[in-house]
N, C-alpha and C positions, 0 to 999 in steps of 0.2 A: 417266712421262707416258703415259695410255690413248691408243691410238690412235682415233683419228678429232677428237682435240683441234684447235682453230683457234687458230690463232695470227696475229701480225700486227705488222708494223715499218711504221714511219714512216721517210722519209727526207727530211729537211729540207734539201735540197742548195742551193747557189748559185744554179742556174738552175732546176730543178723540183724540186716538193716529188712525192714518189709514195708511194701506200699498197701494200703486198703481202699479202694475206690466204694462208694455205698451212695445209692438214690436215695433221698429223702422224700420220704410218703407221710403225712398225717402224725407228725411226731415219732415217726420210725424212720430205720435206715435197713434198705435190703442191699445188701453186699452186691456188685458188680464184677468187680475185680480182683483179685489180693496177688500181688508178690512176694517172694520171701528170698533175698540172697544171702548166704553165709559168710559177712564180714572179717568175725572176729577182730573187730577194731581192737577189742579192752588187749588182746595180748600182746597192742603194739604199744603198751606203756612202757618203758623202761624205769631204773629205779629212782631216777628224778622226775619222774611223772610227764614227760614228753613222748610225745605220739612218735611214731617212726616214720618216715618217708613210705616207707613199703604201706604200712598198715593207711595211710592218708591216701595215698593212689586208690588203695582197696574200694576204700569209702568213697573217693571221685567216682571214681569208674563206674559206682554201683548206683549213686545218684545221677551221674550223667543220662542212663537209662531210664530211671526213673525218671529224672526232667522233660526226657522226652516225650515220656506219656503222659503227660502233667499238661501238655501245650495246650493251649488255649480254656485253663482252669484260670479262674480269677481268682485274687488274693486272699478273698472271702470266703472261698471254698477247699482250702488247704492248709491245712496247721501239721506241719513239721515237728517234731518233740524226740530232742536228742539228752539222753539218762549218765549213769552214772561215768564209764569213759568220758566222755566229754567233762563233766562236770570235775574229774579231775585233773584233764591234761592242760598242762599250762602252758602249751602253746597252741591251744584249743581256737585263737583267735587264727592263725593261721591257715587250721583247717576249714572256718567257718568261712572264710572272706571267700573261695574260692567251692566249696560245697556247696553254697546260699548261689554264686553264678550257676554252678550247672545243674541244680535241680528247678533253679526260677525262682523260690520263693526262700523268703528268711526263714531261720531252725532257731526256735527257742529249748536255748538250756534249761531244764525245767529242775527246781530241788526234787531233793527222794520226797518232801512231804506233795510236792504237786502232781508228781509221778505216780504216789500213792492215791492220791485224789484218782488224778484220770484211770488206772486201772481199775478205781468201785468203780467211779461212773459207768465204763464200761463193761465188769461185770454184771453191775444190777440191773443193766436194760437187756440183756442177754439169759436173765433169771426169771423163772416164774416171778410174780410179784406174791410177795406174803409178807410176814408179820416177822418171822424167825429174825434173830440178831447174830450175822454173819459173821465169821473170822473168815479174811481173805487174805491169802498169800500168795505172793506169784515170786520165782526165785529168778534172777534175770542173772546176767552173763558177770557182772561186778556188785550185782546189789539185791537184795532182798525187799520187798514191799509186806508189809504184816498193816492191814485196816479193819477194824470193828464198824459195822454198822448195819443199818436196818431199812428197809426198803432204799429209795435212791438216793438216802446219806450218810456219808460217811462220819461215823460220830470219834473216831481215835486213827491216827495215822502216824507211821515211824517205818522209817527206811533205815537199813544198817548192811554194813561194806563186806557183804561178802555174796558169790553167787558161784555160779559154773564155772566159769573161765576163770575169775580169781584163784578160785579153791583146786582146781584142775594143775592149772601152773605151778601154785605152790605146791598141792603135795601128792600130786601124778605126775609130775612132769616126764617121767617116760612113759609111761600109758603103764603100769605095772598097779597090782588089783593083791592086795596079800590085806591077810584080817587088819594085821598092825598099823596099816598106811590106812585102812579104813575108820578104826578109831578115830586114829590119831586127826584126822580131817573133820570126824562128826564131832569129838570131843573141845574142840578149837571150835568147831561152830555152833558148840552151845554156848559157849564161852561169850562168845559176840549175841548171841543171842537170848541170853540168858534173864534181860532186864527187861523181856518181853512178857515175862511171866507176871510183871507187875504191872504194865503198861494193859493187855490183854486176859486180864482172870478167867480162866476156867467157867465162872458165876455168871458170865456176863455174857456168854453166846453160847451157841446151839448147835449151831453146824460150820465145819468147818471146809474150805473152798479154797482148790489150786487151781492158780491159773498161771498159761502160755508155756516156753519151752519144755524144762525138764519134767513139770508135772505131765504135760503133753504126751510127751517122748517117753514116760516111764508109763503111763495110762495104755499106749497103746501096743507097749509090748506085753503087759501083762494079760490084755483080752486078747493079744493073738495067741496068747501060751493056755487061753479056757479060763481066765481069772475075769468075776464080774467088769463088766461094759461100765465105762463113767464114774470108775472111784478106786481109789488107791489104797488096799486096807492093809495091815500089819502085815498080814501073811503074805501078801503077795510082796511087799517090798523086799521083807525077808528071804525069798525064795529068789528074788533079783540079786540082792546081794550075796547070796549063798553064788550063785552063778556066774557073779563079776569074782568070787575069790579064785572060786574051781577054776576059769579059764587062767587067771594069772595072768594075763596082760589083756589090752584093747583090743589087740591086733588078730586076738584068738577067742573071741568071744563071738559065739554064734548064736544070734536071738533073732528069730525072725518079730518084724517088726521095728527091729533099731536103725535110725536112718543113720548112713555115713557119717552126714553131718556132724550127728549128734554124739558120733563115740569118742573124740576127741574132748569133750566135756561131760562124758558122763559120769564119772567116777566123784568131780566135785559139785556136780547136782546131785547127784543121790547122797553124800555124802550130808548138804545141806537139810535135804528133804527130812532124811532120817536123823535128823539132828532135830528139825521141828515135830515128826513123829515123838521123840521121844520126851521133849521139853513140855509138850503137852499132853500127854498121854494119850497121843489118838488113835485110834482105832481105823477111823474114816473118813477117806477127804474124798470129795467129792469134785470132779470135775467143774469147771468153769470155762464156758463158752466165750464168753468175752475178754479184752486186755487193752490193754493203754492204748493200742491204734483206736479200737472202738468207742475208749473213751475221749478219745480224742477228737472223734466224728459229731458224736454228741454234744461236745463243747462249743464245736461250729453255731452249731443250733445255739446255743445259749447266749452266745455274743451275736447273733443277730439283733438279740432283743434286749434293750438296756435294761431290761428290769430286772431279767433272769441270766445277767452274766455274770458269772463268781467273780470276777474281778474289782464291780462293781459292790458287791455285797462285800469282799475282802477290806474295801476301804474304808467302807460306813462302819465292821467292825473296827478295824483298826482303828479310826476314831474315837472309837466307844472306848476301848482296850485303852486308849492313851489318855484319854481324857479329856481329849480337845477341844478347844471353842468352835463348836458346829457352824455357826452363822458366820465367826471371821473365816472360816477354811471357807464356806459360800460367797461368801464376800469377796475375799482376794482371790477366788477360782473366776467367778464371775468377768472380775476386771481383768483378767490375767487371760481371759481366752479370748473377750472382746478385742483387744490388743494384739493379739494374737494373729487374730482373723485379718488385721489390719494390714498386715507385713507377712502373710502366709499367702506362697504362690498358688495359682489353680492349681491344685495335685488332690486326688482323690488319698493319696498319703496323709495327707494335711488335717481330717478327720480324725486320722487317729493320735496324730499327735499333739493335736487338741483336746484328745478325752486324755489322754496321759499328763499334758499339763494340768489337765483340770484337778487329776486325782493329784498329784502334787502339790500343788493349788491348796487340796482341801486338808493336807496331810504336814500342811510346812510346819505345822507348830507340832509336832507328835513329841520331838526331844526337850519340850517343854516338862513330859513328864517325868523327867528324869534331874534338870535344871533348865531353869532360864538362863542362866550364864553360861554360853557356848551351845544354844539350843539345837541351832540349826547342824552341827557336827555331833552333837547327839541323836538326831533327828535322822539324819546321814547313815550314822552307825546301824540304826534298829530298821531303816529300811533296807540296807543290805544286810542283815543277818535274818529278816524275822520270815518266821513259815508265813508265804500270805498265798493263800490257793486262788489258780488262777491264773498267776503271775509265772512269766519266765526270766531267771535270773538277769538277763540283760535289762529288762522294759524295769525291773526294780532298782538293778545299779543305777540307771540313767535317773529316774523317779530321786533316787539318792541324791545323784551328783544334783540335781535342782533345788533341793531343799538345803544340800550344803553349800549350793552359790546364792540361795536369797537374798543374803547381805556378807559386808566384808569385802576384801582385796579378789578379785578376780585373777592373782597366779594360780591359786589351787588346784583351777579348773584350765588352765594352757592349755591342754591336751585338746580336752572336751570341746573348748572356742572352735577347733579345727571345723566340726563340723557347723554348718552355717543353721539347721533347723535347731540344731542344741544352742545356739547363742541366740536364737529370737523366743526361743521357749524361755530362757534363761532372762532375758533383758526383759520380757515380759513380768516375771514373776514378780521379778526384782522391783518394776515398776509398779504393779498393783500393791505388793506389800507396804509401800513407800507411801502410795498414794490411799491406802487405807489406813493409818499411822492410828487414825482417831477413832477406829475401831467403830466405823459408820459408815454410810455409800457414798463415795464420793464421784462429784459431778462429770464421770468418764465422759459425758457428748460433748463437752467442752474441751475437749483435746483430742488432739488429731497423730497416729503413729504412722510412718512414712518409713521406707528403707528404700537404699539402693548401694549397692559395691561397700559391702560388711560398713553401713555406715548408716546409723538412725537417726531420724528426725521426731523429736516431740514439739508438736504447738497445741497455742492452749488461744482460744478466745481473747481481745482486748478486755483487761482488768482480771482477768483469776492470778495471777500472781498476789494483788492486792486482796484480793478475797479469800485467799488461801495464804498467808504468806509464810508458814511451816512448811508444808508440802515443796514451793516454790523453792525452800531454801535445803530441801530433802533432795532435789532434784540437781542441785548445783554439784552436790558434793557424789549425786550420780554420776553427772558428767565425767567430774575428776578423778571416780574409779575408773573408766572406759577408757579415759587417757594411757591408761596404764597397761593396757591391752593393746591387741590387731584390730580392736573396733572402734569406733567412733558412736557417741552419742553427742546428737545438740539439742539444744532448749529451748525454741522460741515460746518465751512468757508472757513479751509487750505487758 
């Protein structure tokens, strides 16, 4: 990456959505821009977990403006990352078809464990560098991030379902501030947070770091009341909460320092906060300059470079973790992108969704580890549930839906044919697995892939039928799954 490139995240959070625009200089990013508007999307859940009209406009409207200063940023210098609201609203696809138009670029859902990723990423390039072994928490509008780690890795990560806006709804919902409602919210959030104690020991880290909203918002009322600059210690949260009881509602709470914003969710941030005060006996948290948009900036950087993008490292794990035959996942990745390339339009898109078949590619056999009988729907399974860092929930469903059409009847995937890149990625796979049967290389220059109007063509040299004539006879019974679809496949074998 040249230096002086721009770069730019989106962060599509519960309670604000914020833009970060940052130059990249010599492995650094110096900040240019930042936006920050107050969404509050997570409170337009309802109790079936759909978004509301009102709350979707919010987030339109807020991306529209964003999109507009986003213009003329290339796709390579923008990663979008939308958290816990989205990741529960189930008609989340709704909101995205028309959010993804008016900011320009696609929003990857990201799990709590990727979201925990990208906020170390982005605290630890925002920290001194040292040796110390971090506990970083950042409490966001629906969700909590809690990561262990030590210089720029994160070695433990775990996300759990409660934050501001959650905790505020349920148990402030008229803004009213009494010892008992205060409990009764901290004591409910240790509750949820309680199997952190195991996950994160005491033994095992040094210092402890809050990052972004409510640690933010509660840091800087207490240095404007004369309470140390850049850290949250007992007494001062103590004397916060003494001050949210005494006013008695939101509406009557006079702190200088507390933004508008943030007093509609204060009572279930601090509620949380002080719940992880007390679960780990801390004394001291210390400020964190960085958060998931930064870490998110960062990650640009690292998918520039195949060697240093977690996604890439995510797969060769997961290989490892499953047990796979290394050489047939290179093998049928191999055949499967050649093929690929064959029937892929000029589209600078096309790139990526050639390294995404490739990792599919290298991943089809994972639900081997589990049985070879119905592999590929095992396979399926563990690629949409597993933490893989890196990854946004979509680019893994899809990675999924490939490895559970490798072989088999082609209904499963109706939906998916729709789109015309997922059925050549698809046709592809299906063909290199087929065409590697014998778990060797076989002679791809000898055949030729062709498309045109949802309808493929394989030809193969005079005599490879004869010279293969398993494969050939692999291919017939290809045919006659496609029959069975809106697609066509033909064979010429001669």
């Amino acid at each position: 990456m040249q230096n002086g490139t721009l770069l730019a995240a989106v962060d599509l959070g519960s309670n604000s959505f914020r833009l970060e625009i940052g130059r990249y200089d010599s492995g650094h990013i110096e900040r240019v821009e930042y936006l920050k508007e107050v969404v509050r999307q997570g409170s337009g859940l309802d109790e079936h977990k759909n978004l509301s009209l009102v709350a979707m406009e919010r987030g339109w409207e807020c991306l529209a403006r964003f999109g507009e200063r986003l213009q003329g940023f290339k796709k390579t210098q923008v990663r979008a990352v939308a958290t816990q609201t989205l990741r529960e609203a189930r008609n989340r696809d709704d909101f995205l078809r028309k959010a993804q138009a008016l900011l320009g670029f696609g929003i990857d859902v990201v799990s709590g464990h990727e979201e925990a990723r990208l906020i170390y990423q982005g605290v630890s390039h925002l920290l001194p560098q040292s040796d110390e072994r971090r506990l970083v928490f950042d409490i966001g509008g629906r969700s909590t991030e809690l990561i262990l780690g030590q210089g720029y890795t994160p070695q433990r990560m775990e996300s759990y379902r409660l934050g501001s806006v959650a905790w505020s709804s349920r148990y402030f919902p008229h803004g009213q501030f009494t010892t008992a409602l205060l409990q009764t919210a901290t004591i409910a959030a240790k509750a949820v947070l309680d199997e952190a104690l195991d996950t994160f020991p005491a033994a095992e880290w040094t210092t402890a770091y809050g990052s972004s909203g409510t640690v933010g918002a509660v840091m800087e009322v207490l240095q404007t009341h004369g309470f140390p600059a850049g850290v949250i210690t007992r007494a001062g949260l103590d004397w916060l909460i003494e001050r949210m009881v005494r006013a008695g509602h939101v509406d009557e709470l006079r702190l200088d320092g507390l933004k508008e914003d943030r007093r509609p969710v204060l009572g279930g941030g601090v509620s949380v906060l002080l719940a992880l005060f007390e679960l780990f006996e801390l004394d001291t948290v210390h400020r964190a300059e960085g958060a998931l948009r930064q870490g998110a900036l960062y990650d640009l950087i690292d998918r520039e470079n195949d060697q240093t993008d977690v996604r890439e490292r995510t797969v060769r794990w997961l290989g490892e973790r499953f047990t796979t035959d290394k050489a047939q996942g290179q093998r049928v990745a191999s055949v499967a992108t050649q093929l690929f390339a064959q029937v892929a339009t000029v589209d600078p898109l096309n790139g990526r969704y050639s390294q995404k078949l490739d990792w599919a590619a290298r991943l089809h056999e994972i639900g081997t580890h589990i049985s070879h009988s119905d592999a590929h729907r095992h396979g399926a399974y563990i690629l949409d549930h597993v933490d893989a860092p890196g990854f946004a929930l979509p680019e893994l469903h899809r990675m999924s839906q490939l490895v559970l059409g490798q072989r088999g009847k082609l209904r499963k995937l109706e939906a998916e044919l729709d789109d015309e890149l997922f059925a050549k990625q698809l046709l592809c796979l299906r063909l290199a697995v087929l065409l590697c049967h014998a778990r060797k290389d076989p002679d791809i220059g000898a055949l030729r892939l062709s498309y045109k109007s949802r309808q493929f063509k394989l030809t193969a040299v005079p005599g490879w039928s004869r010279q293969y004539p398993q494969s050939a006879w692999l291919l017939g019974e290809e045919v006659l799954a496609w029959q069975k679809s809106n697609w066509r496949l033909l064979v010429d074998l001669r």
